[in-house]
mmCIF file of the C-alpha atoms, coordinates in Angstrom:
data_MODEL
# 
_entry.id   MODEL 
# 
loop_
_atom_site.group_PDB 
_atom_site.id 
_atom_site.type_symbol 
_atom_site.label_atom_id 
_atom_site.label_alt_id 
_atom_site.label_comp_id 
_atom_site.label_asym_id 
_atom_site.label_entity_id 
_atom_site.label_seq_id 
_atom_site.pdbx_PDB_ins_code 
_atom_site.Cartn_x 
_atom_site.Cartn_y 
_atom_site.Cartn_z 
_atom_site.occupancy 
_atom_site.B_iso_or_equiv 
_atom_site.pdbx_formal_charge 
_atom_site.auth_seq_id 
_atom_site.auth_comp_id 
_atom_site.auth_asym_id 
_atom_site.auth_atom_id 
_atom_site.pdbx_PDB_model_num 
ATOM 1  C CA . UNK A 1 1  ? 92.621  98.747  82.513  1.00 0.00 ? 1  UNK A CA 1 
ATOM 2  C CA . UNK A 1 2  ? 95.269  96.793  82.899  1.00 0.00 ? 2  UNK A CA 1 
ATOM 3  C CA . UNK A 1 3  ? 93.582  94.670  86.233  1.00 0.00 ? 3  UNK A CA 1 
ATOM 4  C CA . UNK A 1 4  ? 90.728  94.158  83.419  1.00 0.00 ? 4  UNK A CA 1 
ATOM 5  C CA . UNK A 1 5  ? 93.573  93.261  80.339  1.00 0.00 ? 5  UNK A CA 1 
ATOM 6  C CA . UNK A 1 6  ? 95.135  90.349  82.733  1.00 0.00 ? 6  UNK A CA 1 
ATOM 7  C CA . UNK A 1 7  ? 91.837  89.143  84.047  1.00 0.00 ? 7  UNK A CA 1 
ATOM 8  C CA . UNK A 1 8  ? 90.320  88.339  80.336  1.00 0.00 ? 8  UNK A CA 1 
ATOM 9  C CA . UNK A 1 9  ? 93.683  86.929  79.177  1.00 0.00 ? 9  UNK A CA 1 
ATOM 10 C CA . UNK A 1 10 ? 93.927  84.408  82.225  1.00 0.00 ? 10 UNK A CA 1 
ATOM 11 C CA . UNK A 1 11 ? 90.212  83.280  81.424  1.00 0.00 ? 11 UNK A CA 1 
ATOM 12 C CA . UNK A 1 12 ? 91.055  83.409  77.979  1.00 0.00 ? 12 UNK A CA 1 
ATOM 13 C CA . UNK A 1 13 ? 93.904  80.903  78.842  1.00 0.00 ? 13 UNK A CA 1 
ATOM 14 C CA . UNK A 1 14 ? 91.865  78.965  81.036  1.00 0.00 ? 14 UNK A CA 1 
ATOM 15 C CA . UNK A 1 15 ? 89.467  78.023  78.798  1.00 0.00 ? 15 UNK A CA 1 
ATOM 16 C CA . UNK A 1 16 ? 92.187  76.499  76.045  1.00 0.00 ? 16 UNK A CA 1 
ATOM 17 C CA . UNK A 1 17 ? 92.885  74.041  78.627  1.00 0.00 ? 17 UNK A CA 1 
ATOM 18 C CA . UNK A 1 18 ? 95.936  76.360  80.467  1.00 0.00 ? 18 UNK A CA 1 
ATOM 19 C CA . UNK A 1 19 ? 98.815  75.626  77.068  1.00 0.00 ? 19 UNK A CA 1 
ATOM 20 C CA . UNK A 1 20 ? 102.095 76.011  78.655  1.00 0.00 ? 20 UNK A CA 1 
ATOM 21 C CA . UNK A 1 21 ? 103.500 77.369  75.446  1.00 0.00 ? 21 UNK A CA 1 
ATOM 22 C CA . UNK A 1 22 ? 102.085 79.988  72.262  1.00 0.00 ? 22 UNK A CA 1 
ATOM 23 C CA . UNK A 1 23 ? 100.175 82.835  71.646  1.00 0.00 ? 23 UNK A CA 1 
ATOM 24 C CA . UNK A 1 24 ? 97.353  82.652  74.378  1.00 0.00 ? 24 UNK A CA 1 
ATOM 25 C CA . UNK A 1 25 ? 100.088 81.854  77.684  1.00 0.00 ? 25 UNK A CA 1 
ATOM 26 C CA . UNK A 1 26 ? 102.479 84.253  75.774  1.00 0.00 ? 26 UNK A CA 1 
ATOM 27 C CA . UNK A 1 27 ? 100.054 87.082  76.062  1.00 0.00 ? 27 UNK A CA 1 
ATOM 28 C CA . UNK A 1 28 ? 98.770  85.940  79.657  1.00 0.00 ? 28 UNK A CA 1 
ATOM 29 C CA . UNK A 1 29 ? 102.671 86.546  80.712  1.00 0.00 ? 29 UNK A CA 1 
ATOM 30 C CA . UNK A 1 30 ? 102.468 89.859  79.394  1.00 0.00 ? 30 UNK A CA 1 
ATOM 31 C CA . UNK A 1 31 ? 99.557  90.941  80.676  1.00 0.00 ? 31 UNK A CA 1 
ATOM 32 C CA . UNK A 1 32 ? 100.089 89.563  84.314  1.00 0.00 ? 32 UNK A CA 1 
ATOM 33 C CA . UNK A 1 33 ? 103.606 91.180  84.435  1.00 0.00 ? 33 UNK A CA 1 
ATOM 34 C CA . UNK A 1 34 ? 102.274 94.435  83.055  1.00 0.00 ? 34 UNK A CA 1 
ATOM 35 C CA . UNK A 1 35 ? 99.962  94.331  85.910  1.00 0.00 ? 35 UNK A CA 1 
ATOM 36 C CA . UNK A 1 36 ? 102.176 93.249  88.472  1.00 0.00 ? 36 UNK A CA 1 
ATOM 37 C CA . UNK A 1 37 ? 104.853 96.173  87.616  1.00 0.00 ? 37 UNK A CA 1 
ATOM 38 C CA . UNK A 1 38 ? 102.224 98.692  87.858  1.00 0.00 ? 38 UNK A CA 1 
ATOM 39 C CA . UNK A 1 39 ? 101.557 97.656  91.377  1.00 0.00 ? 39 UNK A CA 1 
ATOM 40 C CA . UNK A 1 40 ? 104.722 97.364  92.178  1.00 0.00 ? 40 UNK A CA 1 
ATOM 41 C CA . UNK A 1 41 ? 105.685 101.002 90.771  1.00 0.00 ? 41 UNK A CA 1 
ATOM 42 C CA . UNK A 1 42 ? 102.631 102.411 92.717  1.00 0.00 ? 42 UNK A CA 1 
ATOM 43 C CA . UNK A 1 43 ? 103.842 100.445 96.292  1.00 0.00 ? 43 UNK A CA 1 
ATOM 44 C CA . UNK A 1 44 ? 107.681 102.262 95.238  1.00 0.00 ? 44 UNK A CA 1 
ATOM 45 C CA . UNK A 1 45 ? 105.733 105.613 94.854  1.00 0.00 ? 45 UNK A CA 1 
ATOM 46 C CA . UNK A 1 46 ? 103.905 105.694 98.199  1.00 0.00 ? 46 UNK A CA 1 
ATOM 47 C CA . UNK A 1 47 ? 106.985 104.999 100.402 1.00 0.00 ? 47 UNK A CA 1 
ATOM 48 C CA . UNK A 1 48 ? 109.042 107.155 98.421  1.00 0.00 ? 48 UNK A CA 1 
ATOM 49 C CA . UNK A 1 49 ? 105.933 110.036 98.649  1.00 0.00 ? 49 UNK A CA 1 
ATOM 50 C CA . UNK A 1 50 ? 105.813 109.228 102.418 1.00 0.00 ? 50 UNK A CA 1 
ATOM 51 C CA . UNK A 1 51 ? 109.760 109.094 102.916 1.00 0.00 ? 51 UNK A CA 1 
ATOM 52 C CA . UNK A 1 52 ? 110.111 113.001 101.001 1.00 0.00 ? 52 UNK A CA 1 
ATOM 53 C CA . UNK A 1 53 ? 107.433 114.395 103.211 1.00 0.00 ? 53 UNK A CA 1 
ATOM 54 C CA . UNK A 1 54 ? 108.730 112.526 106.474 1.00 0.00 ? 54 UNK A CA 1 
ATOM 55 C CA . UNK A 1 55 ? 112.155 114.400 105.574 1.00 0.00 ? 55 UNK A CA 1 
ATOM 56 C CA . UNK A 1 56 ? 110.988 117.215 104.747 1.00 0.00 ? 56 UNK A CA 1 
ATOM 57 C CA . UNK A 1 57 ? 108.774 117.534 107.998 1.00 0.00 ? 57 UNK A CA 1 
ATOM 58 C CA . UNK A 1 58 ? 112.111 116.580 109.894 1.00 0.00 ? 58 UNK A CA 1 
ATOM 59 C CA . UNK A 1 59 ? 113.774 119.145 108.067 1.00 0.00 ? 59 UNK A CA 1 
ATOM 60 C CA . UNK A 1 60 ? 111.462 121.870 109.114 1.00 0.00 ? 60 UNK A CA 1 
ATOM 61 C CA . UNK A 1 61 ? 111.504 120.685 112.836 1.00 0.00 ? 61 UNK A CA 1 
ATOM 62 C CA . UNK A 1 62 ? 113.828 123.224 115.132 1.00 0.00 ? 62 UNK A CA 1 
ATOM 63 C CA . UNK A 1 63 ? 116.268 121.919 117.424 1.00 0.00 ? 63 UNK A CA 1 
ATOM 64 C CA . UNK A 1 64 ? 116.065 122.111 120.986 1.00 0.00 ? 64 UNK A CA 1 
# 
């Protein structure tokens, strides 16, 4: 939803000749940061899931 929100916006942009400044680039901003956080969040959530479960397997392990 939000991949789909910040591709229409940047062809919405396109096609008014790529305005540096108003509404249309405005909302192309938005959407592209929107989209970009998202990713981001879901990149943090992965290494953080993998980093738990890595300590918690090390946790489990016995010692020698």
């Amino acid at each position: 939803m939000l991949k789909q929100a910040a591709i229409d916006s940047d062809k919405i942009w396109k096609t008014a000749g790529r305005p540096r400044h108003g509404h249309l680039f405005d909302k192309r901003q938005k959407c592209r940061l929107l989209y970009r956080r998202r990713i981001r969040e879901g990149q943090r959530t992965e290494t953080e899931r993998y980093t738990n479960d890595l300590h918690e397997e090390l946790l489990k392990k016995k010692p020698y």
